[in-house]
C-alpha positions, 0 to 999 in steps of 0.5 A, spaced: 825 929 909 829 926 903 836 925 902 841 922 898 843 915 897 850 918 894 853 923 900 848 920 906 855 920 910 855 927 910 847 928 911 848 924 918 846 931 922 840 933 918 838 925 919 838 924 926 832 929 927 827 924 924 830 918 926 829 920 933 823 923 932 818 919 927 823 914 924 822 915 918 824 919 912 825 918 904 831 916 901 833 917 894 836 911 891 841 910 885 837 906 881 830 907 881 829 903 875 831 896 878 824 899 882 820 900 877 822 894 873 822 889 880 814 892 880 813 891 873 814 884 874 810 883 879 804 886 876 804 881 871 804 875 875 799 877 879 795 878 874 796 871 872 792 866 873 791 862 880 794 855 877 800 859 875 801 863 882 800 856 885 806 853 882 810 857 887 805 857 893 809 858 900 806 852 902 811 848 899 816 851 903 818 850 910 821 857 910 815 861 908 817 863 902 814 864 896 806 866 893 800 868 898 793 868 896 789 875 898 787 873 906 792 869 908 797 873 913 794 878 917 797 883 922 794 884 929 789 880 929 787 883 922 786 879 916 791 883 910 788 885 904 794 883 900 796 878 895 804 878 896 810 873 894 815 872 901 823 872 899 828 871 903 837 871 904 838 864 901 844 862 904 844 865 912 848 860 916 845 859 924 844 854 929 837 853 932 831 854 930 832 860 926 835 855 921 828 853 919 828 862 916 834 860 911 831 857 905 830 857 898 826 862 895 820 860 890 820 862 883 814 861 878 816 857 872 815 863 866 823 862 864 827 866 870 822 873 869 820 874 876 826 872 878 831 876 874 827 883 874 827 881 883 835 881 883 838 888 881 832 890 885 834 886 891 841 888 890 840 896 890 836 895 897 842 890 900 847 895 898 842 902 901 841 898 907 848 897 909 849 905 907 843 907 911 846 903 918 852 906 917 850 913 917 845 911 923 851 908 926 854 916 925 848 919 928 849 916 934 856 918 935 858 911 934 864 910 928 861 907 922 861 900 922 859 899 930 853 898 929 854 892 923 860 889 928 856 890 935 849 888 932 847 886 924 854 881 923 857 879 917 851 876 913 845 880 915 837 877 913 834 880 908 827 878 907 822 882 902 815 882 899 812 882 892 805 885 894 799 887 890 793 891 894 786 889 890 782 896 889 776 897 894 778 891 898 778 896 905 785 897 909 791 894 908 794 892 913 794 894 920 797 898 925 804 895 927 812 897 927 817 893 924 820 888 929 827 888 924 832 893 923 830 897 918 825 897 912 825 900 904 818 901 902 817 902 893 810 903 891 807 906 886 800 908 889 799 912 895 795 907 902 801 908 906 800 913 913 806 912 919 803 916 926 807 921 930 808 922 936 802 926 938 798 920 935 796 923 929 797 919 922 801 922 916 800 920 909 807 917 906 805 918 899 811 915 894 817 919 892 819 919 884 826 917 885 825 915 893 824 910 897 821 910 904 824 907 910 822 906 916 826 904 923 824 898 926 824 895 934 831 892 933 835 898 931 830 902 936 833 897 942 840 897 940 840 906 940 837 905 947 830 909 945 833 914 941 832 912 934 824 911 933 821 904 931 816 907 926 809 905 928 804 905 920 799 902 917 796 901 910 790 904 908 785 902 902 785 905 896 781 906 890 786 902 884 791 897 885 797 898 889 804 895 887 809 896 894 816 893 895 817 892 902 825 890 903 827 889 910 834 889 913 835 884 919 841 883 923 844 876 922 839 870 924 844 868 929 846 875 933 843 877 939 840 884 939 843 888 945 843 897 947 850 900 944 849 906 946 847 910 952 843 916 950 843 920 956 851 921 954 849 923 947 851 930 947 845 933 943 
């Protein structure tokens, strides 16, 4: 199903369903262009060469942020066929070792380019994932803004990734679920697949105007089971394949616990 950004709170009925079922659904976004511009971006400095992608390498940094060359990450166990570039919220506060997630992000030096077609990219996914959380707090007959005062905090951790998937390279990324909260997916070429409860597994090819989202582990603890974490993956493809991943996190300082009992839940 899609639904709109714009009037999401009156949809929240029709939301539930999927929510509880797959944990996914599409979502049409206000500014598809930030979208469109952020990728643009981030094909052309893949297409540069290994010195100028080096100059950002996130092995600089202590908080993981910045390029990875194809090979580097892997997910269960599997190597990712992926080159990406790591962003992160650059003024999260916390005590303990989560600190160490909270840094400055690593840019490469072509005048502020990457870095300013990112930005309103970044910002529409922040402002969509506040909407999203507070119409998931509605589906599960909480009021609007429980799940972001019980679970998310004040200053929820975004991170995002900047990832190029090379043609004929073999699967992309293996079968997983999100740990965090939420997750707003752009892409611009087909790869990913989500599984159903019966174990099948399903295109979820790109949307013009929409953005993917899938639920992750924590907002499934936190409804009890209700809401799905959605299990996917990303299979190979025949041409180069752009993704903007954004996932929306509770602050590096909450604790993650159950808001809702769904046996009390009236539907």
């Amino acid at each position: 199903p899609v639904f709109p950004l714009a009037n999401l709170e009156q949809h929240v009925e029709a939301l539930r369903k999927p929510c509880h079922e797959t944990g996914l659904f599409y979502l049409q976004i206000d500014d598809a262009g930030a979208c469109e511009r952020c990728a643009a971006a981030a094909r052309e400095f893949f297409d540069s060469d290994d010195a100028t992608k080096a100059i950002c390498s996130y092995e600089a940094s202590p908080a993981f942020r910045g390029y990875m060359r194809l090979g580097v990450e892997n997910t269960a166990g599997v190597v990712d066929a992926r080159e990406q570039i790591e962003l992160g919220r650059e003024d999260g506060i916390c005590d303990g070792v989560a600190q160490r997630l909270v840094g400055a992000n690593r840019w490469p030096d072509d005048d502020g380019k990457l870095r300013g077609a990112c930005e309103p990219w970044l910002a529409s996914m922040s402002a969509a994932a506040e909407r999203v959380t507070r119409a998931l707090s509605l589906g599960l007959g909480l009021e609007a803004s429980t799940l972001d005062k019980r679970v998310l905090g004040q200053a929820p951790h975004w991170q995002a990734k900047l990832a190029s998937y090379p043609p004929d390279a073999g699967p992309g990324v293996g079968a997983h679920s999100d740990s965090g909260w939420l997750t707003l997916l752009w892409a611009d070429e087909p790869g990913l697949e989500a599984q159903l409860r019966t174990g099948a597994w399903v295109a979820v090819p790109p949307r013009d105007g929409a953005v993917a989202v899938n639920l992750g582990e924590m907002l499934q603890l936190a409804s009890g089971g209700y809401y799905r974490a959605t299990p996917h993956r990303v299979g190979p493809s025949q041409q180069r394949r752009v993704s903007l991943p954004f996932f929306w996190n509770p602050s590096l300082s909450a604790v993650v616990d159950v808001v809702c009992d769904p046996s009390l839940l009236p539907w």
